[in-house]
C-alpha positions as YAML, in Angstrom:
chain: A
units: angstrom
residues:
- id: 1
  name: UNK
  ca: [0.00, 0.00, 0.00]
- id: 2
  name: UNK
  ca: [1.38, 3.42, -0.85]
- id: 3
  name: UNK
  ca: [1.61, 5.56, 2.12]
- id: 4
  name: UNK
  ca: [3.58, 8.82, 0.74]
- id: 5
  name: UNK
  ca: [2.27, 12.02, -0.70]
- id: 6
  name: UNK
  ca: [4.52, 14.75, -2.20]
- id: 7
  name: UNK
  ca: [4.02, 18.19, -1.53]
- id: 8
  name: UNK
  ca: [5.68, 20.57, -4.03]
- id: 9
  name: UNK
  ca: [5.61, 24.26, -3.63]
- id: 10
  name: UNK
  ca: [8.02, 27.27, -2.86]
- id: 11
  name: UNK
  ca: [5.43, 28.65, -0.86]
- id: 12
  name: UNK
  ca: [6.66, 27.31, 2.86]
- id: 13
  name: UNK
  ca: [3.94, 28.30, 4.61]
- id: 14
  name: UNK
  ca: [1.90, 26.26, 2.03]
- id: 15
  name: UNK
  ca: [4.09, 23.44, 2.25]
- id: 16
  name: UNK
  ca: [3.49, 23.45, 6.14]
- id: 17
  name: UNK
  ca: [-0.34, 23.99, 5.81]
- id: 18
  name: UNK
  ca: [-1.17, 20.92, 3.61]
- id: 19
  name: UNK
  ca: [1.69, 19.18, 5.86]
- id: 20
  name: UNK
  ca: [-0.29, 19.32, 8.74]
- id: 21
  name: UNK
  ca: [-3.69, 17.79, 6.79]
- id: 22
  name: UNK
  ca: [-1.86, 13.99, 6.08]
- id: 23
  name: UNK
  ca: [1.07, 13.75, 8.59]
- id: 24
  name: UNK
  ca: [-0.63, 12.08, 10.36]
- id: 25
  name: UNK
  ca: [-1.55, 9.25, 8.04]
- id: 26
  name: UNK
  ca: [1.01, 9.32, 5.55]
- id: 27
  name: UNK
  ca: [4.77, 10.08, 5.29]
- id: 28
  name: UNK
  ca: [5.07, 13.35, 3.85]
- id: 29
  name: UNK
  ca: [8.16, 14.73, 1.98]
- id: 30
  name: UNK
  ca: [8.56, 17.73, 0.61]
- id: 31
  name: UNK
  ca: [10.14, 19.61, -2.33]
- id: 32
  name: UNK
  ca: [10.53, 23.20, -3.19]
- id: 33
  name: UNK
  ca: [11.01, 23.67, -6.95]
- id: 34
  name: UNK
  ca: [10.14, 20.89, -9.70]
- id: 35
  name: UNK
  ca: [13.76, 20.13, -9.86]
- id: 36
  name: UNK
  ca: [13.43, 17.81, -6.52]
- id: 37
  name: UNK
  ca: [10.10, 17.37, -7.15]
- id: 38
  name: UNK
  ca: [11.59, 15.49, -9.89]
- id: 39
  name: UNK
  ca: [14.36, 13.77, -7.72]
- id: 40
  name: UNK
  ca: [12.12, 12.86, -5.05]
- id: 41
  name: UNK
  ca: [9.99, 11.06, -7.31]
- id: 42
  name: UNK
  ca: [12.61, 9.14, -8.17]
- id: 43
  name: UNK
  ca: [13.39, 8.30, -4.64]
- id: 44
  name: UNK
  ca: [9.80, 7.23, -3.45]
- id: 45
  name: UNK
  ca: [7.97, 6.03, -6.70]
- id: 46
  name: UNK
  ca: [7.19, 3.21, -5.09]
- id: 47
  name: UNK
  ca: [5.67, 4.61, -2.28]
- id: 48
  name: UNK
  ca: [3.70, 7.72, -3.41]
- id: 49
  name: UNK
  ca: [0.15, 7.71, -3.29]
- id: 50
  name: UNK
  ca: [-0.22, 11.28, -4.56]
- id: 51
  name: UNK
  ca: [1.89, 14.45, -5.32]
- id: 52
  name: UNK
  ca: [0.33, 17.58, -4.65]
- id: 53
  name: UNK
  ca: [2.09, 20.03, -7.55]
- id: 54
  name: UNK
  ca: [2.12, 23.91, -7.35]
- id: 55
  name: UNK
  ca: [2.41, 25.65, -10.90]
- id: 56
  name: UNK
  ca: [4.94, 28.60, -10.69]
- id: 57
  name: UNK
  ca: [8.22, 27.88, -8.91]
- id: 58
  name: UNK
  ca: [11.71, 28.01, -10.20]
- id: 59
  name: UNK
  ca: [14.04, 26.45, -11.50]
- id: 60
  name: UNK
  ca: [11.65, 23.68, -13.16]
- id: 61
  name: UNK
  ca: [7.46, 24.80, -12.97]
- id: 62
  name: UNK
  ca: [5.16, 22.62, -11.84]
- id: 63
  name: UNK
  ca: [3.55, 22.45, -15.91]
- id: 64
  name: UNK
  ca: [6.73, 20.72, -17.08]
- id: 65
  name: UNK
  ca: [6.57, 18.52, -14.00]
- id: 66
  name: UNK
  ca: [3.37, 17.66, -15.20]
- id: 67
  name: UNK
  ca: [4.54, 17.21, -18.79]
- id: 68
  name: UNK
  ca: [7.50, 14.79, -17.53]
- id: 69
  name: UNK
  ca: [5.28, 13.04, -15.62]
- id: 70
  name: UNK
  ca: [2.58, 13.00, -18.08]
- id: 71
  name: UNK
  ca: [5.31, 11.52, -20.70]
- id: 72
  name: UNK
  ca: [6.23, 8.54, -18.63]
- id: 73
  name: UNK
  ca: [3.10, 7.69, -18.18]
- id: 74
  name: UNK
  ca: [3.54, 8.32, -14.61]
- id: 75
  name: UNK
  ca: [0.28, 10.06, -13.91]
- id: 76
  name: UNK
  ca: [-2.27, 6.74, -14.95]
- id: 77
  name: UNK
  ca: [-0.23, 5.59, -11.43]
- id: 78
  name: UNK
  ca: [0.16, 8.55, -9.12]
- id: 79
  name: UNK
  ca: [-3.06, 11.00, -8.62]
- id: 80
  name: UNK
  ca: [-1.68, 14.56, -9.40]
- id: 81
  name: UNK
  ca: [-3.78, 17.44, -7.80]
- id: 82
  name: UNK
  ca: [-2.36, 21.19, -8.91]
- id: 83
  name: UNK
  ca: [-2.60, 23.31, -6.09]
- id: 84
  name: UNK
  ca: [-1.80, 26.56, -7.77]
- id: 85
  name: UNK
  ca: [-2.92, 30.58, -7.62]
- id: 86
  name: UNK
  ca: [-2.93, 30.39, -11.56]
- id: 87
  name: UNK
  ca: [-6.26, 31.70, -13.02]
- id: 88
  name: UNK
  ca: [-5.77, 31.62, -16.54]
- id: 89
  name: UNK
  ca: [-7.81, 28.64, -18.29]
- id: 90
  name: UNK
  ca: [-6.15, 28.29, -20.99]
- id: 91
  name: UNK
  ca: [-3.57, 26.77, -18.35]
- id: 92
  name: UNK
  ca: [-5.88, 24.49, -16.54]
- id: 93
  name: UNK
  ca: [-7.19, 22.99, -19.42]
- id: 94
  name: UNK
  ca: [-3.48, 21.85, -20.39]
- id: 95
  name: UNK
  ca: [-3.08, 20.48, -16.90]
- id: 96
  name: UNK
  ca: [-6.54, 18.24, -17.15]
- id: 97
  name: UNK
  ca: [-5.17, 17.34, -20.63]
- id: 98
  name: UNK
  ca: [-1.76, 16.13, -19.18]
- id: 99
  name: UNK
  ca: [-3.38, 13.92, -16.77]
- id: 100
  name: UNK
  ca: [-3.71, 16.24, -13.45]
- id: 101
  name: UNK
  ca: [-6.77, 14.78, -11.56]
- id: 102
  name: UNK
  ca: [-8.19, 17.95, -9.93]
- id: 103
  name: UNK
  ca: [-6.98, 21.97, -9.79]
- id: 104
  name: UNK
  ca: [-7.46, 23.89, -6.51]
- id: 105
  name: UNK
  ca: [-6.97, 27.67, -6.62]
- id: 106
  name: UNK
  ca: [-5.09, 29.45, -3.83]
- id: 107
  name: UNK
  ca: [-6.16, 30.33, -1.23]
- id: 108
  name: UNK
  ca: [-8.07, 26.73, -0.52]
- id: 109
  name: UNK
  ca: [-9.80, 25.32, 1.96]
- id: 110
  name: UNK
  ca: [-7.90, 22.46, 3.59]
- id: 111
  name: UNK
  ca: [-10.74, 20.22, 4.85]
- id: 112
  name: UNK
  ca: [-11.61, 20.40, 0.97]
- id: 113
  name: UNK
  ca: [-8.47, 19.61, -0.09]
- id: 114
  name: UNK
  ca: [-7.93, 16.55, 2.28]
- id: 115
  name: UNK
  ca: [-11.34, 14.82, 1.25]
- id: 116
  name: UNK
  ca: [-10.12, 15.49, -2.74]
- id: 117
  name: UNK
  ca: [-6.69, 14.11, -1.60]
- id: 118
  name: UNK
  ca: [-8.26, 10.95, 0.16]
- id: 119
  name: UNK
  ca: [-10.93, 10.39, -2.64]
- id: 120
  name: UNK
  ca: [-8.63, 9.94, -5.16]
- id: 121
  name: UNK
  ca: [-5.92, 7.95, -3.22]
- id: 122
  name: UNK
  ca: [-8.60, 4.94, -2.29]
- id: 123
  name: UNK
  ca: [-10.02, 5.44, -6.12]
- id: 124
  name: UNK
  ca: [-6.11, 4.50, -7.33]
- id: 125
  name: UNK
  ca: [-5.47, 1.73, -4.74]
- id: 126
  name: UNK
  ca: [-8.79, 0.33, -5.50]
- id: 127
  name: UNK
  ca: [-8.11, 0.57, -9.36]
- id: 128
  name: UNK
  ca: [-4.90, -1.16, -8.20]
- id: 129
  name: UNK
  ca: [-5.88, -4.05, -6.39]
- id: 130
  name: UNK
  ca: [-8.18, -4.42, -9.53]
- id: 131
  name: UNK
  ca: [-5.65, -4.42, -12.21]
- id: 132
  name: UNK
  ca: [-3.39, -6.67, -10.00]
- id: 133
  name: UNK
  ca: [-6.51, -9.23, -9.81]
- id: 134
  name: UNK
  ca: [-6.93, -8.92, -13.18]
- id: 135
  name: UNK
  ca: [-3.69, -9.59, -13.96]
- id: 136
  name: UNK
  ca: [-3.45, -12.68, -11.25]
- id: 137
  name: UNK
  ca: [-6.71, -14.08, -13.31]
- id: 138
  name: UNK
  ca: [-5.43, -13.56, -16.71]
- id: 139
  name: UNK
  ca: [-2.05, -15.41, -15.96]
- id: 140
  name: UNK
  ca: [-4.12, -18.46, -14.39]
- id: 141
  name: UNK
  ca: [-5.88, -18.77, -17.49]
- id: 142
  name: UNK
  ca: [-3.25, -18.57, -20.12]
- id: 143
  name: UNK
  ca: [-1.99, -21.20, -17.80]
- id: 144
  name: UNK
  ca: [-4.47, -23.53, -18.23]
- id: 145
  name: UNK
  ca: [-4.60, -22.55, -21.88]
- id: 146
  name: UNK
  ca: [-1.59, -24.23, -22.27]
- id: 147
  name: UNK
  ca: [-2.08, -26.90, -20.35]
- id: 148
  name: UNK
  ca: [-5.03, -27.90, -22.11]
- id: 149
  name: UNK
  ca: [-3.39, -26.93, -25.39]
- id: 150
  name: UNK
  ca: [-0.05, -29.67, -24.58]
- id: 151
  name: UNK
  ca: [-3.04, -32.22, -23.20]
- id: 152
  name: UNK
  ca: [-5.37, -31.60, -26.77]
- id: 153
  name: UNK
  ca: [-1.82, -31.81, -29.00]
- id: 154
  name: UNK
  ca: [-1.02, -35.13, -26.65]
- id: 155
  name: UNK
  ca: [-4.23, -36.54, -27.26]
- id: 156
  name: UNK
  ca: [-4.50, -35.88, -31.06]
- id: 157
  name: UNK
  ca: [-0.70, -37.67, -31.23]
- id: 158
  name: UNK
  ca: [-2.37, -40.60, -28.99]
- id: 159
  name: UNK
  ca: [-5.26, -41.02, -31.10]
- id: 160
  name: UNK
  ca: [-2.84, -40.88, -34.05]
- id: 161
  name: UNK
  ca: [-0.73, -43.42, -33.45]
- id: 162
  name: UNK
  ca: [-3.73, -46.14, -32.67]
- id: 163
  name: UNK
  ca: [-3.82, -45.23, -36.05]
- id: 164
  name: UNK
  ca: [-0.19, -46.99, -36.77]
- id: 165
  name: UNK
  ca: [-0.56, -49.71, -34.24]
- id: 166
  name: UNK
  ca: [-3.60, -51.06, -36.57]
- id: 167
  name: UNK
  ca: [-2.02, -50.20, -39.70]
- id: 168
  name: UNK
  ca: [0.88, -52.44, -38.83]
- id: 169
  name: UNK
  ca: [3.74, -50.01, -39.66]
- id: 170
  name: UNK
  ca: [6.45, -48.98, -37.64]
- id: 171
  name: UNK
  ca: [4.88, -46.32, -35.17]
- id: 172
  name: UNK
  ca: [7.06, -43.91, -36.52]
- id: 173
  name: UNK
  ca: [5.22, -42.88, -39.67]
- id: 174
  name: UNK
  ca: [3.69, -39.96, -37.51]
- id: 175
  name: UNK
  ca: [7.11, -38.97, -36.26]
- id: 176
  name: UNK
  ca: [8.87, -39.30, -39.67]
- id: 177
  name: UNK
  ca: [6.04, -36.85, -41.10]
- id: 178
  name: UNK
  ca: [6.18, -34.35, -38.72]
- id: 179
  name: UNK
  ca: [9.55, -33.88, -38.86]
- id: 180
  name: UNK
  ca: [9.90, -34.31, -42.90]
- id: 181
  name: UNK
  ca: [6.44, -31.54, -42.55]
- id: 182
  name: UNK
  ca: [9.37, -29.21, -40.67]
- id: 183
  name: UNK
  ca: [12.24, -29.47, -42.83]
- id: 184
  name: UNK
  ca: [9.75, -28.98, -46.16]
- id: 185
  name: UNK
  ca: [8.34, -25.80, -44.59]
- id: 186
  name: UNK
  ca: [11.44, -24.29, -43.47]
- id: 187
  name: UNK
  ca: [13.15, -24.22, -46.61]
- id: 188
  name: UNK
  ca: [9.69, -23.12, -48.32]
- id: 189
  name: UNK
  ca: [9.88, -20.43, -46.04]
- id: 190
  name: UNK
  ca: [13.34, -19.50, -46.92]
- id: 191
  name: UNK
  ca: [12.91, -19.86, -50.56]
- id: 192
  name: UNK
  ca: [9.55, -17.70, -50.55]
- id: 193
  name: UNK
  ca: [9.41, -15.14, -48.44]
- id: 194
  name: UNK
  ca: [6.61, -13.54, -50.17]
- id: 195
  name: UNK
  ca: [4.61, -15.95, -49.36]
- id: 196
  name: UNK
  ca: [4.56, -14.74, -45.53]
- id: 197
  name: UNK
  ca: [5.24, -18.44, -44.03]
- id: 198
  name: UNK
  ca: [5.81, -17.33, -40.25]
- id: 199
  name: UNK
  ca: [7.43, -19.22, -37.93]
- id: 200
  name: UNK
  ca: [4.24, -19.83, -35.93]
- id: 201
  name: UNK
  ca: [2.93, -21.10, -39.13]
- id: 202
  name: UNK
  ca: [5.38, -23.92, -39.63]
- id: 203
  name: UNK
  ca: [4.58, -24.61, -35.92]
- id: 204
  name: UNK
  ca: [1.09, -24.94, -36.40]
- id: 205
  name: UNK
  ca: [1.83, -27.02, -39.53]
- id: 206
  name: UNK
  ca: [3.68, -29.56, -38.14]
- id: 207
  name: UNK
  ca: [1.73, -30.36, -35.17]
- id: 208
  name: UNK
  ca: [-1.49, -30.27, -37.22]
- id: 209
  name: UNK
  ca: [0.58, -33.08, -39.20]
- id: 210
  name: UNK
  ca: [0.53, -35.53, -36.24]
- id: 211
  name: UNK
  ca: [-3.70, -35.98, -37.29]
- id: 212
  name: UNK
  ca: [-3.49, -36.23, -41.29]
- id: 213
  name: UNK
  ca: [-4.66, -40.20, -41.19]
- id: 214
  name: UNK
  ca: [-6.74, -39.94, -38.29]
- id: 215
  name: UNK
  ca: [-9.43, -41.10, -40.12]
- id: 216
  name: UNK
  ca: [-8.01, -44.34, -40.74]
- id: 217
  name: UNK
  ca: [-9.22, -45.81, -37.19]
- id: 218
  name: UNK
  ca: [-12.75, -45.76, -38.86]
- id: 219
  name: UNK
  ca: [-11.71, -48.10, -42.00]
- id: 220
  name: UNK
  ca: [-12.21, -51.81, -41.71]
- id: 221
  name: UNK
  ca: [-8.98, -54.06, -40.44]
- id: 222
  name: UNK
  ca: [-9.63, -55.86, -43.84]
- id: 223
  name: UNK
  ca: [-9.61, -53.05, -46.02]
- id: 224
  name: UNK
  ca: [-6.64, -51.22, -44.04]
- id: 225
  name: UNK
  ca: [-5.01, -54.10, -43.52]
- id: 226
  name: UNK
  ca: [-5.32, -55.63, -47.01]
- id: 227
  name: UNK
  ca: [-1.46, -56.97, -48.20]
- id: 228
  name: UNK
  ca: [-2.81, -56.73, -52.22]
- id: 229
  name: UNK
  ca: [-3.57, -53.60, -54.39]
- id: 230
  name: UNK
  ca: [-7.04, -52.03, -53.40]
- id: 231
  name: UNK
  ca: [-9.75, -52.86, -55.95]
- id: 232
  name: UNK
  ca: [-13.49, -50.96, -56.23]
- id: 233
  name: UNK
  ca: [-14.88, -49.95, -53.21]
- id: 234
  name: UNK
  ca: [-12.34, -50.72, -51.11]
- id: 235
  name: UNK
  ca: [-10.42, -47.99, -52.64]
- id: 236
  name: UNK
  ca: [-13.35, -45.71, -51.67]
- id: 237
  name: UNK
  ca: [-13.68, -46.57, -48.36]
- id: 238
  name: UNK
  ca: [-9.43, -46.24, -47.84]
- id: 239
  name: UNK
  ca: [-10.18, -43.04, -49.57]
- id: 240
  name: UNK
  ca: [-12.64, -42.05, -47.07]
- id: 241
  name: UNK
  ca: [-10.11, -41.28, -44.04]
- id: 242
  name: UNK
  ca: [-9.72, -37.94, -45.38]
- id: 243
  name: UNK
  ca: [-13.48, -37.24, -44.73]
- id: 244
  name: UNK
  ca: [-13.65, -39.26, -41.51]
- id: 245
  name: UNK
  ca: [-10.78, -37.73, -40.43]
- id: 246
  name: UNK
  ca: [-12.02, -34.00, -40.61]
- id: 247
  name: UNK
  ca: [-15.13, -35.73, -38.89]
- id: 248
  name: UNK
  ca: [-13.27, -36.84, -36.30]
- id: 249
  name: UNK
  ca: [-11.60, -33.56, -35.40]
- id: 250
  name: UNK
  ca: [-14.80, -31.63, -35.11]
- id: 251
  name: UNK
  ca: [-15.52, -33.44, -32.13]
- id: 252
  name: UNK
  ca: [-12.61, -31.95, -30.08]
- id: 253
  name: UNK
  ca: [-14.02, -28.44, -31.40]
- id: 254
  name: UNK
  ca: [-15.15, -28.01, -27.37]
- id: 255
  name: UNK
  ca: [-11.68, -28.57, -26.38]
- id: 256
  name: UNK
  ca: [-9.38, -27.50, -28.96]
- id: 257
  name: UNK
  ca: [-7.96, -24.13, -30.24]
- id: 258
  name: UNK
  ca: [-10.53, -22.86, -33.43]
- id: 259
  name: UNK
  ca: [-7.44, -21.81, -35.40]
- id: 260
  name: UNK
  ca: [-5.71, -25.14, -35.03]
- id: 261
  name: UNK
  ca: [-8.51, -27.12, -35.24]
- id: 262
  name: UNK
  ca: [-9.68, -25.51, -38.61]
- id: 263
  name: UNK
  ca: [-5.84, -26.48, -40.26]
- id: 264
  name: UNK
  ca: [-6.10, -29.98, -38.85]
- id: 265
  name: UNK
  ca: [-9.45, -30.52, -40.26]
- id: 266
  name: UNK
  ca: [-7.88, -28.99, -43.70]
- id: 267
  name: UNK
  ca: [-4.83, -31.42, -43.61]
- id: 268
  name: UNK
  ca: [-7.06, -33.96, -42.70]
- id: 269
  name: UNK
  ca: [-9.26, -33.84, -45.69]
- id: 270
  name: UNK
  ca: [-7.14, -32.43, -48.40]
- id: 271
  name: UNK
  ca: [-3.50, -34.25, -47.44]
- id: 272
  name: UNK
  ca: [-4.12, -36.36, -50.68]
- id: 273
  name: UNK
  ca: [-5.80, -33.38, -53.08]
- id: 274
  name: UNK
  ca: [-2.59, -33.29, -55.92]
- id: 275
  name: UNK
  ca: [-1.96, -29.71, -58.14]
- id: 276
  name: UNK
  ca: [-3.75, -30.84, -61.11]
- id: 277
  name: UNK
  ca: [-6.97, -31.80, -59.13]
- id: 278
  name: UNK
  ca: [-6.43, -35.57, -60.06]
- id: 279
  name: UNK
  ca: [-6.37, -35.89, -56.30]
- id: 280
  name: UNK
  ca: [-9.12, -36.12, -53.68]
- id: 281
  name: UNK
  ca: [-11.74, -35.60, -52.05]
- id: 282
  name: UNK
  ca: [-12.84, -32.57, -53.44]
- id: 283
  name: UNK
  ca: [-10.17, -32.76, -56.63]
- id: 284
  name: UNK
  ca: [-8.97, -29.18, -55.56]
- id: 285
  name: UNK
  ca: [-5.92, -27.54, -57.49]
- id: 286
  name: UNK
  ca: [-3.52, -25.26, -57.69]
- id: 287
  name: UNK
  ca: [-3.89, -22.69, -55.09]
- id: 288
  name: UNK
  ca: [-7.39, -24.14, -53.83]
- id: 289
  name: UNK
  ca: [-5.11, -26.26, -52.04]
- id: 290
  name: UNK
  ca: [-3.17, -24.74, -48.49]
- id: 291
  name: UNK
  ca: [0.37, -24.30, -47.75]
- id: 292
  name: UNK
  ca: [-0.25, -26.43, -44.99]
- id: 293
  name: UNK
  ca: [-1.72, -29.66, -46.90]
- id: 294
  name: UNK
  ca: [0.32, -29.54, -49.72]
- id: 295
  name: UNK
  ca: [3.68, -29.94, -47.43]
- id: 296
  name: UNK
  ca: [1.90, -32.14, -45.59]
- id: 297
  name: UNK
  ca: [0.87, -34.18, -48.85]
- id: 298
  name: UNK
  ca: [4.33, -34.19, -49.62]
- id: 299
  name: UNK
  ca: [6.32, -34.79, -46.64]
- id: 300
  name: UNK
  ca: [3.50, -38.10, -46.35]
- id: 301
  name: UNK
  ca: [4.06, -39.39, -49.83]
- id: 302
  name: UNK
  ca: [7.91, -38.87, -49.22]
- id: 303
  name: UNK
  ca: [7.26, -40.93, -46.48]
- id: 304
  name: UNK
  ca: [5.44, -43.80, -47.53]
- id: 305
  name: UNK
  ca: [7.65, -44.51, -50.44]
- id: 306
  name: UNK
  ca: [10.46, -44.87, -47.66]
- id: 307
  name: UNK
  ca: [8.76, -47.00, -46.10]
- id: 308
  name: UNK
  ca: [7.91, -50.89, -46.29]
- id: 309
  name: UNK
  ca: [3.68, -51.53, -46.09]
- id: 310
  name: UNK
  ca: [1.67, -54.58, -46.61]
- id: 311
  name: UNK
  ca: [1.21, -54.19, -50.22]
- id: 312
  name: UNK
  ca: [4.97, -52.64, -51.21]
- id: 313
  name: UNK
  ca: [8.44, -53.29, -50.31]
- id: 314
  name: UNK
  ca: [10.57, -49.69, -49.10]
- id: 315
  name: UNK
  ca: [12.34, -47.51, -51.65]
- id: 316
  name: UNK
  ca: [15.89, -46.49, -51.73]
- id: 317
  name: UNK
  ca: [16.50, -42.44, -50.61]
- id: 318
  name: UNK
  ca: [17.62, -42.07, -54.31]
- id: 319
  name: UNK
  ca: [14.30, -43.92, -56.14]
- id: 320
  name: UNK
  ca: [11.61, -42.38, -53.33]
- id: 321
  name: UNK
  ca: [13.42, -38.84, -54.51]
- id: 322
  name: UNK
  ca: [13.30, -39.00, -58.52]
- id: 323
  name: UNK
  ca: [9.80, -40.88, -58.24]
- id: 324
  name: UNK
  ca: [8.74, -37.37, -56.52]
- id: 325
  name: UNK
  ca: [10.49, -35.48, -58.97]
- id: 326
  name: UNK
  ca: [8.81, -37.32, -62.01]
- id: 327
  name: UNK
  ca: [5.66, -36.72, -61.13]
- id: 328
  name: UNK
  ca: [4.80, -40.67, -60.55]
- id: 329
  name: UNK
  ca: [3.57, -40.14, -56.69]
- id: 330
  name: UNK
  ca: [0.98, -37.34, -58.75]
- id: 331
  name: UNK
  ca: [1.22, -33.36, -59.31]
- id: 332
  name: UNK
  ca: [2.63, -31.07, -56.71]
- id: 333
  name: UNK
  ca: [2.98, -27.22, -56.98]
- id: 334
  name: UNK
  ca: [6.27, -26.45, -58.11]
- id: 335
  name: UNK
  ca: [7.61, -24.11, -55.44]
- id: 336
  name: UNK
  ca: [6.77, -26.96, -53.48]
- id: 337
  name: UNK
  ca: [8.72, -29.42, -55.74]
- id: 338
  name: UNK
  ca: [11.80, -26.65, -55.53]
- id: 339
  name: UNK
  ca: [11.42, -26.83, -51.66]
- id: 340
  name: UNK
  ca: [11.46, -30.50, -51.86]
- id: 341
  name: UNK
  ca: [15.01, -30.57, -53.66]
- id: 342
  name: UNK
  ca: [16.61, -27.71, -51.91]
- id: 343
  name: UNK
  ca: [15.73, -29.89, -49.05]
- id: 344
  name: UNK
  ca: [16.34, -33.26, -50.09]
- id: 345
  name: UNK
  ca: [19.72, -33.62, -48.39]
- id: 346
  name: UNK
  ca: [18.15, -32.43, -44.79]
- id: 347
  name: UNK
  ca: [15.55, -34.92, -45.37]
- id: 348
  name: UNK
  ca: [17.95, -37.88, -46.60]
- id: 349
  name: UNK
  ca: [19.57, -36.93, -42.62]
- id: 350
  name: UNK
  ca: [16.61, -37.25, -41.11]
- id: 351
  name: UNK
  ca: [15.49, -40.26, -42.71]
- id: 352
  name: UNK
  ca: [18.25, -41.72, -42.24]
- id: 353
  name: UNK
  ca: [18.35, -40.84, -37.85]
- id: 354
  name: UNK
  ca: [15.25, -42.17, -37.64]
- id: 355
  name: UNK
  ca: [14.73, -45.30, -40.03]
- id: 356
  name: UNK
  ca: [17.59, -46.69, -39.50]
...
C-alpha cells in the first residue's frame, strides 16, 4: 500500500499547511522547486500515493513537471492534484489534458483539499488491487490454456498413433512426417518469403501433421489391412479417411484451439488433393489447395515410399526422390517441388536418424 504524498511548492507556509492535513496518516516529503520534485519522485515512486504540484516555482514549474510526468506515463499511477494561484484557463485545461486529476486555486480550503486528496488515493489503490486481480486471473488462465493446449496436441498424437498400431507399420510414420512436414516448410519459407510463411505457421503445420490419417481408425482391419492392391470400393472406403478424419476432429471443437482445429481438419481432408486436381476428395488444385496440406501431402508421400507396407516393399533415398520429382507419386505445386530438392539432403539426414 502506498503511504507517501509529495508536496511541491516554494510557498513554505503552504508546504506546512497541507503538511499538517496527512502527517498524520502518511509520510510526507517535501520539495521546493520541480527540480526535486523530480528527484524525489525518483526516490519514493514506489511509495507515493499522490503528489500535490504547485504551478509557478523556479528552476523547473510545476507544468513541465506535469509534462515529464505526463510523458512517462507516470500520472495513470500517481493521482496529481495542482494546487496553484494560476487563473488563466487556458492553463488548466493543459493540466486536465496532461493527466492532473483535480486543480485547486489558492487560497483553498484544507478540509476540501484533504477529502479530494483521500478520494482519489482509495479510487487508485482500489483501481490497483483491480488491475493486479486482473492480472493474477489472466495469468491463471493462459496457464491452463496451455495446459489444455499440450493435453489436446497429446491426445491428437495418442489417437494418431492407434492409427499406426492397426495399420501395422512402424509407429514412426507420424514422427517421420512431422519432422519431414518441418524441414519442407522451413526451406519453403526461406525460398519464398513472399509468401509470408511465419514461424508460428510452420509450428502450427507440423503439429497439425501428427492428425493427417486420423481417419483411418474408422476403415475396416480388412480393407486397411489388405497386403494386395485395393480394388473398387475398397479404394473408396481407404479413400474415405480424409473425410472421416475431418469428422473426427470436429468433435474436439469443445476442447481444442478454433485456429488449429480448422488447419487440422484442412490437412485432414485435403493431405491427398494433388496440383492438377487428379487428387481427392474434393479434386482441388492449384492454389485451392493450403500451404499447410500440400507440405503435408508431400512430406506423407515422401514418407510412404520410404517406407515398407503390406502391399509394397521400401524404396531407396535415391528412387523415393526421382519418383517425386517425375511426377509418378501425382502433381505437386512447383515451389513446393523446388522446396522438396533444396531440401532433399536435410531430409535424406533425417530419414536416415530415424529409419535406421
Amino acid at each position: 500500500m502506498r503511504k507517501t504524498i509529495l508536496i511541491v511548492d516554494d510557498d513554505a507556509t503552504y508546504r506546512k499547511i497541507l503538511g499538517k492535513l496527512f502527517i498524520e496518516e502518511y509520510h510526507v516529503v517535501y520539495a521546493d522547486n520541480g527540480k526535486d520534485a523530480i528527484r524525489e519522485i525518483g526516490l519514493h515512486m514506489q511509495e507515493l500515493a499522490m503528489i500535490l504540484l504547485d504551478l509557478e516555482m523556479p528552476v523547473l514549474g510545476g507544468f513541465q513537471v506535469l509534462q515529464l510526468l505526463s510523458a512517462k506515463g507516470i500520472t495513470n499511477k500517481i493521482p496529481v492534484l495542482m494546487v496553484t494561484g494560476e487563473e488563466r484557463e487556458d492553463v488548466k485545461a493543459n493540466c486536465y489534458k496532461l493527466g492532473a486529476m483535480e486543480i485547486i486555486n489558492k487560497p483553498f480550503t484544507p478540509h476540501v483539499v484533504y477529502e479530494r486528496v483521500t478520494e482519489f488515493i482509495n479510487l487508485f489503490e482500489n483501481v490497483g488491487m483491480l488491475e493486479g486481480q486482473l492480472k493474477k486471473r489472466e495469468d491463471e488462465l493462459e496457464l491452463q490454456k496451455r495446459k489444455m493446449e499440450e493435453f489436446n496436441s497429446a491426445l491428437i498424437e495418442a489417437i494418431s498413433n492407434i492409427v499406426e498400431f492397426r495399420d501395422t507399420e512402424s509407429g514412426v510414420h507420424i514422427k517421420r512426417v512431422k519432422f519431414f512436414t518441418r524441414i519442407i516448410a522451413e526451406h519453403y519459407q526461406k525460398m519464398y518469403p513472399d509468401e509470408n510463411l511465419t514461424d508460428m505457421d510452420i509450428d502450427n503445420i507440423e503439429a497439425a501433421s501428427v492428425v493427417h490419417d486420423i481417419g483411418k481408425v474408422t476403415i475396416p482391419d480388412a480393407i486397411l489391412l489388405k497386403p494386395g492392391k485395393l480394388i473398387g470400393d475398397e479404394l473408396q472406403v481407404m479413400r474415405s479417411h480424409t473425410t472421416k478424419g475431418c469428422e473426427i476432429i470436429q468433435y474436439l471443437s469443445e476442447v481444442q484451439n478454433q485456429e488449429q482445429l480448422k488447419l487440422a481438419s484442412d490437412i485432414c481432408r485435403h493431405h491427398h488433393e494433388r496440383h492438377d486436381g487428379s487428387g481427392y476428395p474434393d479434386r482441388l488444385r492449384g492454389e485451392e489447395i493450403s500451404i499447410g496440406a500440400r507440405i503435408v501431402s508431400l512430406a506423407d508421400v515422401y514418407d510412404a515410399l520410404l517406407s515398407e507396407r503390406a502391399y509394397k516393399k521400401a524404396f531407396s533415398r535415391e528412387k523415393a526422390y526421382q519418383m517425386i520429382m517425375d511426377g509418378e507419386c501425382g502433381v505437386f505445386h512447383p515451389r513446393l517441388i523446388q522446396a522438396f530438392e533444396d531440401a532433399r539432403e536435410d531430409l535424406e539426414q533425417c530419414a536416415n536418424e530415424i529409419i535406421e
